[in-house]
N, C-alpha and C positions, 0 to 999 in steps of 0.2 A: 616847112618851107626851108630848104637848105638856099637861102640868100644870104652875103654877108654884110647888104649895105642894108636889109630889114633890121627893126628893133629884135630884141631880145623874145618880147611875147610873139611875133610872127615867125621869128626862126624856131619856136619851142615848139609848134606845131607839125605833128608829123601825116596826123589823117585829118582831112575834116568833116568835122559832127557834123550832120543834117540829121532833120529830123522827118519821120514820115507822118507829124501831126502837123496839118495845116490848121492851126487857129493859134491865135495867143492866149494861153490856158487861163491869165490874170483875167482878160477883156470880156472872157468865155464864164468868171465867176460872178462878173458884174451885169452881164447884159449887154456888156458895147460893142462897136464895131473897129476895126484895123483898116491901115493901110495898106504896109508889108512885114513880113515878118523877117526876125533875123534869131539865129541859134548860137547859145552861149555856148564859146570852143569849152569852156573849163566844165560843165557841168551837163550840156545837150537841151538843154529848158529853150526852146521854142516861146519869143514875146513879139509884141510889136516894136515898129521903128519911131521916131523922132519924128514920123509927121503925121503920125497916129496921135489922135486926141489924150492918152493916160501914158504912152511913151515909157510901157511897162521894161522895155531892155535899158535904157538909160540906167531907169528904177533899181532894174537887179545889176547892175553894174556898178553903182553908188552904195549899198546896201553889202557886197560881197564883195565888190574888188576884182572879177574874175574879169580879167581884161578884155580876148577876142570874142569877137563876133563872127559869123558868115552869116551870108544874105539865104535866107529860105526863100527864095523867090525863085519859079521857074526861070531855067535861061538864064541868072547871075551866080558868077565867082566869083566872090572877091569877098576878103576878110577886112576886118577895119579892130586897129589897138587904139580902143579908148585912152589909155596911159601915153601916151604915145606920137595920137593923132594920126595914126600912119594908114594907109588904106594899101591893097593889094591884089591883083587879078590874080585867079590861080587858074 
């Protein structure tokens, strides 16, 4: 994202990951089900969202620190910095 009024983790971003696995891989080991899903910019790991019952992206964002997100969901763009709180259409 060449913006320069974005944080630091949204400007550091130059392509964005998606992934072509629809399921949250955590939710897929347990048996449960998802809301939506969202894909970590730093690593590409496809989990579910904050209104998904296990809230496995929060998870791996606490756990590793790897800040962005983008929304796996058909039809949305937009990234969000945990660190940050910053959200962002692209």
């Amino acid at each position: 994202m060449n913006d320069p009024n974005l944080c630091q983790h949204l400007q550091a971003i130059t392509e964005v990951k998606l992934s072509d696995d629809h399921v949250c891989e955590e939710c897929m080991k347990i048996g449960a089900t998802w809301f939506h899903l969202r894909t970590c910019q730093s690593c590409g790991v496809t989990l579910c969202c904050d209104q998904s019952e296990h809230k496995h992206m929060t998870k791996h964002n606490k756990a590793t620190q790897h800040p962005v997100i983008a929304s796996a969901q058909p039809g949305e763009r937009w990234l969000w910095c945990y660190p940050d709180e910053e959200f962002v259409e692209y």
